[in-house]
N, C-alpha and C positions, 0 to 999 in steps of 0.2 A: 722032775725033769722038765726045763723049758721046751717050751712048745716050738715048734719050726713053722720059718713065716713060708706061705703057701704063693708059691710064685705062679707066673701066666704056664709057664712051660710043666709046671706040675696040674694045669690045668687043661689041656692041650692034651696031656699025656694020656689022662685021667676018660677025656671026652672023646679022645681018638683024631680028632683034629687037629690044624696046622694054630701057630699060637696067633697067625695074623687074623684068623676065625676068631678063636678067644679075643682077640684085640677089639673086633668089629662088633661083638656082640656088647664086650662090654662099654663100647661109644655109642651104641644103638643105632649103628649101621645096616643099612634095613637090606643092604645088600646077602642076605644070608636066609637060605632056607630054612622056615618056619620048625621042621622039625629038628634042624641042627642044632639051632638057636636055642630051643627047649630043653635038649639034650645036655649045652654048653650050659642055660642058667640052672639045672639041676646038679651037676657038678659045683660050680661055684656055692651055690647054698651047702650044699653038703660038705663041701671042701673051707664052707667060710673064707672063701679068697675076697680079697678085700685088695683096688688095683693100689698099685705106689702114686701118690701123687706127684712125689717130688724127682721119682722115675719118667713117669710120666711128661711133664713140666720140663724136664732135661734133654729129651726126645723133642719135642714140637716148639722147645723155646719161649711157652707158655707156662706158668703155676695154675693159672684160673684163680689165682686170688688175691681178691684187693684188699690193701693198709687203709683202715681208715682212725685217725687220730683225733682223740678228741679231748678237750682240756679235764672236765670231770663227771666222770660217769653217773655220777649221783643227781645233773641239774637237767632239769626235764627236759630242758628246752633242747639239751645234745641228742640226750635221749630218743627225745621225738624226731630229730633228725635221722637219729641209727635206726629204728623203725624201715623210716622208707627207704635208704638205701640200701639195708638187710633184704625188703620185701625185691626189690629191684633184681640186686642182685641174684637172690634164687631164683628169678625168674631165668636168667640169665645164664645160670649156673654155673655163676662164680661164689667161691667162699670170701668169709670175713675175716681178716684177723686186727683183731678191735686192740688200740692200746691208748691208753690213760695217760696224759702227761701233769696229772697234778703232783703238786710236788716235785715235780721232775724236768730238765731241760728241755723244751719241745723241741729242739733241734739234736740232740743226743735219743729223744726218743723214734723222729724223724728216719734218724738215718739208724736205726734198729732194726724199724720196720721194711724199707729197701736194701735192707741187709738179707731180706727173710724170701728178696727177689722178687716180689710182688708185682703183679701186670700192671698195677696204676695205684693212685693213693687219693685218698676224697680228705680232707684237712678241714675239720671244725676248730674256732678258737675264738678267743676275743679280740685279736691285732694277729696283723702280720708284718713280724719282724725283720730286721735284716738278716742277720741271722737262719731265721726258718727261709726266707726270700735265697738267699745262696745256697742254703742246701737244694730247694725245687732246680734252681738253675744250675745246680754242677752235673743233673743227671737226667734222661732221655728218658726218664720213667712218667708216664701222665700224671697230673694233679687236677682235681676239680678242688675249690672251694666250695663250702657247702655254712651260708650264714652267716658269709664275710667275702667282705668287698676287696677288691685288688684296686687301689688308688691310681695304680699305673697302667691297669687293664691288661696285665701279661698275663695272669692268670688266670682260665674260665673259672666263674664264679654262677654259683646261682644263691638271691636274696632277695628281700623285698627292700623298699627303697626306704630306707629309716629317715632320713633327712624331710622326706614330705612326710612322716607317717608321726615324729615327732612334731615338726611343725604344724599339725594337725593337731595334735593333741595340745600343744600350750594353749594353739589360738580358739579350741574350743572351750577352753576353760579358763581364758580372756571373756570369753562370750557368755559366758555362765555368770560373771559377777567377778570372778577371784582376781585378784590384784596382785598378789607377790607369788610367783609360781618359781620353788625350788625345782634343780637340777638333781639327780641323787643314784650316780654310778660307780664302780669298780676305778680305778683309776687309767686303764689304760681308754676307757673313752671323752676322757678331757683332753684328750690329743687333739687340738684342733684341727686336725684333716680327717677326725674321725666322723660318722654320718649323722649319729643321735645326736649329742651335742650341737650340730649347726643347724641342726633341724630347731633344737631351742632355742638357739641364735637367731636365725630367723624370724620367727615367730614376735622375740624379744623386739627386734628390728621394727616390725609392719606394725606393730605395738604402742613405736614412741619409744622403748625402754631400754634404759643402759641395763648394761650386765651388772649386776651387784655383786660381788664376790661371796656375801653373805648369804648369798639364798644355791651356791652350789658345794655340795656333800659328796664325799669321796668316801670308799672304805678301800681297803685294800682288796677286799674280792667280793661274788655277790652271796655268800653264803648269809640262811636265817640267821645262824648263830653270830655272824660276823656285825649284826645291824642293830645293835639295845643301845652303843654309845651314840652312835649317829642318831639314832632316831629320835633320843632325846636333844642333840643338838637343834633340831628340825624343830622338834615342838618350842623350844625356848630361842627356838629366832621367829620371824614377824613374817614366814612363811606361814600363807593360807591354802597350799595348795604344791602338789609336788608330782613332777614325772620321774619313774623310777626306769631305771635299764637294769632288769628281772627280778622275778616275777619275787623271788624269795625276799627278797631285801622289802617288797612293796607290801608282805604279808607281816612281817617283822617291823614296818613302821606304822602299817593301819590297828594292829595287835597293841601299839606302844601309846597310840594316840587315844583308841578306844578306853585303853586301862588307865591311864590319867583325866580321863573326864573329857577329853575333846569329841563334842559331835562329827563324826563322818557321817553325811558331807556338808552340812548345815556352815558348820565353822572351818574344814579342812577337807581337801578334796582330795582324792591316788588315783593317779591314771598307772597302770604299768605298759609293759612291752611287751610279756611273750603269749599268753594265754593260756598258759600251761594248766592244769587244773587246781593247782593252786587257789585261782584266781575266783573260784566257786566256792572253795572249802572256806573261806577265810567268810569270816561278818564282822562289818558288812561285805558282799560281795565284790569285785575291784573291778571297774571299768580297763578297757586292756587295748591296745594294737592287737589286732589279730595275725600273726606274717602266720601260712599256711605252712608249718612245720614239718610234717609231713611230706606234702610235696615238695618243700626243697629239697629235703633227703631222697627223692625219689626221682626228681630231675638230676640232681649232682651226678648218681648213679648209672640215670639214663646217658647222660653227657659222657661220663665216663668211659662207657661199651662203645658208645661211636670211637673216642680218640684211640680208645687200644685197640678198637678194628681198623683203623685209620682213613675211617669214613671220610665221604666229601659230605660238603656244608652243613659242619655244623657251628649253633649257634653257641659261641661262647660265654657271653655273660649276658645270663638273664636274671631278665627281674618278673618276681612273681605281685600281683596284686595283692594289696592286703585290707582287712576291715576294723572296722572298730566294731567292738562290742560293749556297749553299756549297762552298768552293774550300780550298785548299790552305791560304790564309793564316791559318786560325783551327783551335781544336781541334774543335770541333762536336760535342760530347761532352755 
């Protein structure tokens, strides 16, 4: 026999009270007498009522729950994003409904998830498309970016500033001795409006040095498995040294260098991007960008509770500090 779902008015009924009591109790309305209240949460346990959200949310014009989308569940670096904005948001107590757009159009997945009504949406990814860019603008629904920049600044964003953080990295491994520093990304950050790449620009620039075409490696995305032909390309070009955008691909080339006889960092140097833990497990160990993963995830979120409360001043695009941390894979000299 299916079970019958346990409504406020079967609990009402049950406690002798009016259901806007049941209502108060269960928002933790402190407006209610301490024995009522006792009364009302021992019916509920006993009754297992459990309230409707999407009852709820339909009444007040709220869900309390934020989309947050991100490209693949699997890379740490998203990961360590959904961390803080998960911790955030229970603070907050809002729910998460997490969707994966690998494989999948991120703007069909997009409008999935404000389909699902959501109070706001936090958007992880590697670019932001026209496409994903017109969905944000057809609808009154918040977005924060959470580890990606808006070029146009319409969109609050929170990151650390990859442009100096890369430029830091070539130009310390200029400084080191190395001479031919490859470039070695997924393809959407050869975009030349993208931040890593001008960061290597830079760098290249204050250097003396033209761009060589030869010393920049693309793969289609940044998965380990995706990095064994690149990585031998890298070895069999006149690259001594290589900044990688994540962390997986930079394990997959120091893995490919190590097994062929090349000394890291003697004769070949890896700086990566994210700091993921990755970047310990691997030998030798890989010097990295540290962007505080975490707290971007935890800012985005924080940003987020403001615009759907429709707080005054808040700041929209921030930038988080970030460090280097130095490992094994460089001389650091």
């Amino acid at each position: 026999m299916e079970k019958q779902t346990v409504t406020i008015y079967d609990v009402a009924r049950e406690a002798q009270v009016s259901m806007a009591t049941v209502s108060r109790v269960v928002n933790g309305n402190t407006n209610v007498k301490p024995s009522t209240r006792a009364k009302v949460l021992d019916v509920i346990k006993r009754l297992d009522y459990r309230p409707n959200a999407v009852a709820r949310g339909l009444a007040s014009k709220k869900t309390t729950t934020v989309g947050v989308l991100l490209p693949d569940i699997t890379n740490n670096f998203f990961s360590s994003l959904a961390l803080g904005i998960d911790d955030i948001a229970s603070m907050y107590k809002y729910n998460i409904i997490l969707d994966n757009a690998d494989n999948k159009k991120e703007s069909q997945v997009l409008s999935n998830i404000l389909a699902k009504q959501v109070d706001g949406v936090i958007y992880m990814g590697h670019q932001l498309s026209d496409t994903v860019r017109e969905e944000i603008n057809r609808t009154n629904t918040p977005f924060v970016l959470a580890g990606l920049n808006d070029d146009r600044y319409e969109i609050p964003s929170v990151n650390i500033d990859y442009t100096q953080a890369f430029y830091e990295a070539v130009s310390g491994l200029f400084e080191q001795g190395y001479q031919n520093i490859g470039f070695l990304a997924a393809k959407p950050y050869f975009h030349n409006n993208l931040d890593r790449y001008q960061g290597y620009l830079k760098a290249l620039e204050e250097a003396g040095k033209e761009v060589d075409e030869s010393l920049l490696f693309e793969v289609a995305d940044s998965r380990f498995k995706n990095g064994e032909d690149i990585a031998q390309q890298i070895r069999e070009s006149k690259a001594d040294g290589i900044v990688v955008v994540g962390d997986e691909l930079a394990v997959k080339v120091t893995n490919h260098m190590v097994d062929n006889g090349v000394k890291v960092p003697e004769e070949f140097a890896v700086v990566t991007s994210n700091n993921t833990a990755l970047t310990e497990i691997v030998r030798p160990s890989l010097t990295s960008i540290e962007p505080p993963l975490y707290d971007i995830g935890a800012v985005s979120m924080r940003i987020l509770t403001k615009l759907m409360n429709k707080e005054d001043e808040i700041e929209n695009h921030v930038t988080l500090p970030h460090k280097f941390i130095l490992r094994d894979s460089t001389k650091n000299a």
